[in-house]
C-alpha positions, -999 to +999 in steps of 0.1 A: +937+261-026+922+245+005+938+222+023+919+202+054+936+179+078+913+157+098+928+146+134+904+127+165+904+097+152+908+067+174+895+036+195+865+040+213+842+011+231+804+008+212+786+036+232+812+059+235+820+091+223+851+107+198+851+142+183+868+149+154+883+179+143+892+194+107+913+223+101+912+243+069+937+265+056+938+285+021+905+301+012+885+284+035+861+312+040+846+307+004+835+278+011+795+274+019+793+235+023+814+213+048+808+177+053+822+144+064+828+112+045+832+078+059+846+046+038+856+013+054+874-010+033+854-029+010+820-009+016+802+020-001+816+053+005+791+072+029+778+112+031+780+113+067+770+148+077+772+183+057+774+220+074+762+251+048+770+284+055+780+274+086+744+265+106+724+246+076+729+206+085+722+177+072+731+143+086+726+108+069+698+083+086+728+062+093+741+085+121+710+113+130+705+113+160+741+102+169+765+126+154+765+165+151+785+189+129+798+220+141+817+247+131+840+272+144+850+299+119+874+319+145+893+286+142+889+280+106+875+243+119+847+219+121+841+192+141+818+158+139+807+146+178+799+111+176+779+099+204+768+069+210+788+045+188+786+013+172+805-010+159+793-002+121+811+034+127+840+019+121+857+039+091+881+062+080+863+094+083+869+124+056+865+157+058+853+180+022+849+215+017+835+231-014+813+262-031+785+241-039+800+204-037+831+187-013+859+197-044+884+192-014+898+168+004+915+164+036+936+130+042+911+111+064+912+097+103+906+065+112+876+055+136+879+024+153+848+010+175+852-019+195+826-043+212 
């Protein structure tokens, strides 16, 4: 199976900038759709930004603008560059992976944005 571990995480100053990076192993070539979650404790979970077939995106209204997903398939990765941050950003961020849907998980990495 899949496995994704998310890493970049961190504390950054409103206006600043983090990438983060998630590496798959397994069959990650069979998957078509990678995205990013975001939950912060005690707040609705969050479709950040999804990557299909490795150049389709979508990004939520939340963050367009802001934040770009990439991938790099030479390094079975794919990254979210958040520009521009504010202090609503503040989540643990989750990478997916999936067919058709994000089936898998990786273990999340915590943004932190401070004023």
């Amino acid at each position: 199976q899949v496995r994704l571990v998310e890493s970049g995480g961190g504390l950054v100053q409103a206006g600043g900038s983090l990438r983060l990076s998630c590496v798959g192993s397994g069959n990650i070539f069979s998957m078509n759709v990678m995205g990013w979650y975001r939950q912060a404790p005690g707040k609705q979970r969050e479709l950040v930004a999804t990557i299909t077939r490795g150049y389709v995106t979508k990004y939520s209204n939340s963050v367009e603008g802001r934040f770009t997903i990439s991938s790099d398939n030479a390094k079975n990765t794919v990254y979210l560059q958040m520009n521009s941050l504010k202090l609503e950003d503040k989540s643990v961020y989750y990478c997916g992976a999936g067919l058709t849907d994000l089936h898998f998980w990786g273990q999340g990495t915590q943004v932190t944005v401070s004023s």
